[in-house]
BALOBA-1460 file (C-alpha; in Angstrom, 3 decimals):
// residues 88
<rec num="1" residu="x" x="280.313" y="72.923" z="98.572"/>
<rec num="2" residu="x" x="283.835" y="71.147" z="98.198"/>
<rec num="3" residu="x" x="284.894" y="70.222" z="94.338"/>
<rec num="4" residu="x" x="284.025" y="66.131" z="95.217"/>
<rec num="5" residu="x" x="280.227" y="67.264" z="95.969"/>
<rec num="6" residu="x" x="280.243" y="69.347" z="92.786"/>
<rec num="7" residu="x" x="281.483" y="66.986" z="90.949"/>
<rec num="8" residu="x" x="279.244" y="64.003" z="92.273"/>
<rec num="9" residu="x" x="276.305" y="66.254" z="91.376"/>
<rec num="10" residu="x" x="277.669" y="66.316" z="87.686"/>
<rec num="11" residu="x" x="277.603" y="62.129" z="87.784"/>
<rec num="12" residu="x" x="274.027" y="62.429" z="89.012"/>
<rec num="13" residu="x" x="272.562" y="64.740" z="86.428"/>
<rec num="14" residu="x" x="274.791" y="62.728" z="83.738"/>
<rec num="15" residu="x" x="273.175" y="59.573" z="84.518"/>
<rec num="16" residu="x" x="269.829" y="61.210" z="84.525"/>
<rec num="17" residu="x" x="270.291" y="62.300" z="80.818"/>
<rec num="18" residu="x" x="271.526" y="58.831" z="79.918"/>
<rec num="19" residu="x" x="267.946" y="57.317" z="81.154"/>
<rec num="20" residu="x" x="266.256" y="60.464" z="79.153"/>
<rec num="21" residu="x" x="267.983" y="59.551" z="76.011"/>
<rec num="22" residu="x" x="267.031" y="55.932" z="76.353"/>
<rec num="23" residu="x" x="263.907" y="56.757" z="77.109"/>
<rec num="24" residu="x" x="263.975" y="59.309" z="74.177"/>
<rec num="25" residu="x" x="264.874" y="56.478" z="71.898"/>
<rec num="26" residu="x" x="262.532" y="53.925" z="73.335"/>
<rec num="27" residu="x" x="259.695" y="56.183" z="71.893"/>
<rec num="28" residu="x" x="261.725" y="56.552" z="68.391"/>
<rec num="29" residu="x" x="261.347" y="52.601" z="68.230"/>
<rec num="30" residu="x" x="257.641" y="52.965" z="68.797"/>
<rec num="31" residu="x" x="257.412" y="55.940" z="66.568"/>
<rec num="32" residu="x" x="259.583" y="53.808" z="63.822"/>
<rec num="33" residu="x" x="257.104" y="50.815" z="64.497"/>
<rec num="34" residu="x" x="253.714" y="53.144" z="63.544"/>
<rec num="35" residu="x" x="255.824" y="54.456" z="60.416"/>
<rec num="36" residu="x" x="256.721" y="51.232" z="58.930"/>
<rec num="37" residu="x" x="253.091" y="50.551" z="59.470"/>
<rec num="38" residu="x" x="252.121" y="53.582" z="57.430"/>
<rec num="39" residu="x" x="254.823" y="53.150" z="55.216"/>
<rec num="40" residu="x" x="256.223" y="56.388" z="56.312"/>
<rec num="41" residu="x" x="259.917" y="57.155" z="55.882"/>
<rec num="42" residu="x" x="262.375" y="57.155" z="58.333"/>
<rec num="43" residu="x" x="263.072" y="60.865" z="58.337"/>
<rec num="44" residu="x" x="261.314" y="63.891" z="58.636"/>
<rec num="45" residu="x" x="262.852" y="66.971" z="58.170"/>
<rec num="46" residu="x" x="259.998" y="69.461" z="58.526"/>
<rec num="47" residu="x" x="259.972" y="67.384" z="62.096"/>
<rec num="48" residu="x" x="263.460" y="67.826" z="62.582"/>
<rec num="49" residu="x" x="263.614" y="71.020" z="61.861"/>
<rec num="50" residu="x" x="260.417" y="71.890" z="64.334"/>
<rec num="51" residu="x" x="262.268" y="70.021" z="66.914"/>
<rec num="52" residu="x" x="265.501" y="72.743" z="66.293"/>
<rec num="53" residu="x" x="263.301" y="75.524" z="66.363"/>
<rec num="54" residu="x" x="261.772" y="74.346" z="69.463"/>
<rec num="55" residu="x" x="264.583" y="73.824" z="71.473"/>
<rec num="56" residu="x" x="266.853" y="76.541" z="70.515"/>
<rec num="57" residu="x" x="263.786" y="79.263" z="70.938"/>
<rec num="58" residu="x" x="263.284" y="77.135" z="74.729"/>
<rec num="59" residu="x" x="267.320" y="77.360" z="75.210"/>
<rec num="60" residu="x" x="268.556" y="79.894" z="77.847"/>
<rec num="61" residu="x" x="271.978" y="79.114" z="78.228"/>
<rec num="62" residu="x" x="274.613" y="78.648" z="78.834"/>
<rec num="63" residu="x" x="274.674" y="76.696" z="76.240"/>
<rec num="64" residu="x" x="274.412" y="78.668" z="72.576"/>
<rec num="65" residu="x" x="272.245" y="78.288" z="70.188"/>
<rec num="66" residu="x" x="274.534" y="76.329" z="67.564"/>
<rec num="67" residu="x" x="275.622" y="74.194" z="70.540"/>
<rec num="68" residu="x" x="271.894" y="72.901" z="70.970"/>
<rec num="69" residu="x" x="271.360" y="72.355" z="66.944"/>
<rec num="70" residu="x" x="274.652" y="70.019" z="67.048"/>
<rec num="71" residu="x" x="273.347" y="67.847" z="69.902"/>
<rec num="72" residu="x" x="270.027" y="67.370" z="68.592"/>
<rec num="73" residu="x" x="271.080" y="66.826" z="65.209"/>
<rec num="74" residu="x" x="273.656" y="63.921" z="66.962"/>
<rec num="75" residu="x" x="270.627" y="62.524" z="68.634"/>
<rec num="76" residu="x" x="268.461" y="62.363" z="65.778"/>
<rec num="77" residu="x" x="270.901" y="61.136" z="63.511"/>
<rec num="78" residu="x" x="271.306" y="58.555" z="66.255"/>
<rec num="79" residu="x" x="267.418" y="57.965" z="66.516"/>
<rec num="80" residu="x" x="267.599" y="57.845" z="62.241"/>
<rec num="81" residu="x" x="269.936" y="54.914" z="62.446"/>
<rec num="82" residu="x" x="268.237" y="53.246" z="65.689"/>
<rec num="83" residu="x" x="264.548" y="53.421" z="63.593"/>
<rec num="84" residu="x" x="266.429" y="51.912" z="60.026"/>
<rec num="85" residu="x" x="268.463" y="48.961" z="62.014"/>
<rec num="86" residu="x" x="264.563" y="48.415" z="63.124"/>
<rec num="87" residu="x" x="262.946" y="48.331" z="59.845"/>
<rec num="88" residu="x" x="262.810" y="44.367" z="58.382"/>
């Protein structure tokens, strides 16, 4: 494979993970929806935390461990503001 065909594989997958994070945060707006109902807060860090512990024990590279943490913490800060820009 020439560097063009590498490189339009690279668009492809990027794409796909923009759909999976919108996707991703289309079920945090649900998830915010059932909370407000419940008068739950916003975050949960024993959740957050399970989610870390999930995904860096599922990880097997190339990416490291503290790599993984930073992206998911980005996303769920992300998914944090998302559910309280949601909440009347």
């Amino acid at each position: 494979m020439d560097l063009s065909e590498w490189r339009a594989r690279i668009d492809a997958v990027d794409q796909q993970l923009v759909d999976l994070l919108n996707q991703r945060l289309q079920y945090v707006l649900e998830i915010g929806r059932l909370k407000r109902q419940h008068g739950r807060p916003v975050q949960d860090l024993q959740r957050e935390r399970a989610i870390l512990e999930r995904l860096t024990a599922y990880n097997q590279g190339p990416l490291s461990t503290q790599t993984i943490e930073d992206l998911f913490n980005r996303i769920m800060q992300e998914a944090r503001n998302l559910e309280e820009r949601e909440t009347p």
